[in-house]
C-alpha positions in Angstrom: -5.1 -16.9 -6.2 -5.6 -13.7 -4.0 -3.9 -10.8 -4.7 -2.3 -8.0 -2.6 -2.3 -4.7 -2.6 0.4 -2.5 -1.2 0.4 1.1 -0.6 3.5 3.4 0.8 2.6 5.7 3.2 5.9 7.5 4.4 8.2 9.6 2.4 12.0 8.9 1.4 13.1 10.4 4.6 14.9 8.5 7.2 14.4 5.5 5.0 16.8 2.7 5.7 18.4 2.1 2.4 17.8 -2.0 2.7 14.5 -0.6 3.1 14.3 1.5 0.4 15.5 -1.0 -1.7 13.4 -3.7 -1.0 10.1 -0.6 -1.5 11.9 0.0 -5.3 11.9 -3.4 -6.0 7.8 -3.7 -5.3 7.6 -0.2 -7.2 6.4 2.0 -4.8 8.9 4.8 -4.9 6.8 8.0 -4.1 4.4 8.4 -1.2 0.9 7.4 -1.4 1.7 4.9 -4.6 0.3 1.9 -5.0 1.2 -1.7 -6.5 -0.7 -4.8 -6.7 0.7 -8.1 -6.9 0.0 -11.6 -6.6 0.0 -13.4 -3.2 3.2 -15.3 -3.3 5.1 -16.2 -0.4 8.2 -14.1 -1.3 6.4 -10.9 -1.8 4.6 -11.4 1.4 8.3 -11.7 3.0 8.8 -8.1 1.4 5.6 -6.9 2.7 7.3 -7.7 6.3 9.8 -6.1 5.8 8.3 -2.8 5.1 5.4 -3.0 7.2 6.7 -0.2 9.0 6.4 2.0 6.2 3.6 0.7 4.3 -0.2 -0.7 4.8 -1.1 -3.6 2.6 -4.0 -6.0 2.5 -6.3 -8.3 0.3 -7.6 -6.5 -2.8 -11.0 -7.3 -3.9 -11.9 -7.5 -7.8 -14.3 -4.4 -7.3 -12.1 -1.9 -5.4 -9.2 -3.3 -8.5 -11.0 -2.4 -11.5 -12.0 1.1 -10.1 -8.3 1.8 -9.4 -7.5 1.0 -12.8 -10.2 3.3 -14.2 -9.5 6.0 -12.1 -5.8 5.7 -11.7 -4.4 3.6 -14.0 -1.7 4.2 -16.9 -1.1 1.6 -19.5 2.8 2.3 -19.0 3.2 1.9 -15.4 2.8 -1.2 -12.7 1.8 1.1 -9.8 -1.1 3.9 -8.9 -0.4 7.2 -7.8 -3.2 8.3 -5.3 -3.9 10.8 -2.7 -4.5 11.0 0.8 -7.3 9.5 1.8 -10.3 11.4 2.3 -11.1 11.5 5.9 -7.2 11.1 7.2 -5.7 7.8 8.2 -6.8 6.0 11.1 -7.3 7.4 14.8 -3.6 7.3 16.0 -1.9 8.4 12.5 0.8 7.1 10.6 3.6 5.8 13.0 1.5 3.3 15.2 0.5 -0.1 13.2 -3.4 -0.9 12.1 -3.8 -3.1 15.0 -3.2 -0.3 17.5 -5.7 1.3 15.7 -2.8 3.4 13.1 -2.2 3.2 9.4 0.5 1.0 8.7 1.2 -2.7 8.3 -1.3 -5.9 7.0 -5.0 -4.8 7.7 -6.8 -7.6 5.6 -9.7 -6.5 3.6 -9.7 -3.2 4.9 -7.4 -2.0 2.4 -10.6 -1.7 0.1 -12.2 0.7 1.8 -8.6 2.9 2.6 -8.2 2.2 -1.7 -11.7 3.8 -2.1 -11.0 6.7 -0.4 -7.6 7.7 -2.0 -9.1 6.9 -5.4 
């Protein structure tokens, strides 16, 4: 089973609280944090939810075991990282990754945007 990586990529600010709810209950609470999870159906239904606030994608065994050296704690389920070197995409943070932004489901890409925040 693949698994998915999610990372939150706006602040608290102007955050509907539904939102913001469903962003606490995947554990990404701070901007630029980053959770990993299996690929269920009922986290991907999450992952909708927030994909205005958030970029997620398929992780690959490489990119996982570098955040966990790099990153990792033994006490926590998420990764604080930091912007990624470079900037975001082209057209920033408010237009999705198929109009060539940052947030929302961008597939295996999320390796190389992981690799550059570790």
């Amino acid at each position: 089973m693949s698994r998915i990586a999610v990372i939150r990529i706006d602040g608290k600010a102007r955050v509907n609280s539904e939102i913001e709810s469903t962003m606490k209950m995947l554990n990404i609470n701070r901007k630029f944090s980053c959770a990993v999870f299996e690929n269920s159906r009922e986290k991907l239904g999450m992952l909708h939810k927030i994909k205005d606030h958030a970029t997620y994608g398929e992780i690959d065994d490489e990119t996982l075991k570098l955040l966990k050296e790099k990153r990792g704690s033994k006490d926590k389920k998420f990764f604080a990282l930091h912007p990624p070197r470079g900037g975001f995409e082209r057209k920033g943070t408010k237009k999705s990754f198929k109009e060539g932004g940052a947030l929302g489901y961008r597939g295996n890409e999320i390796n190389s945007l992981i690799k550059r925040m570790v």
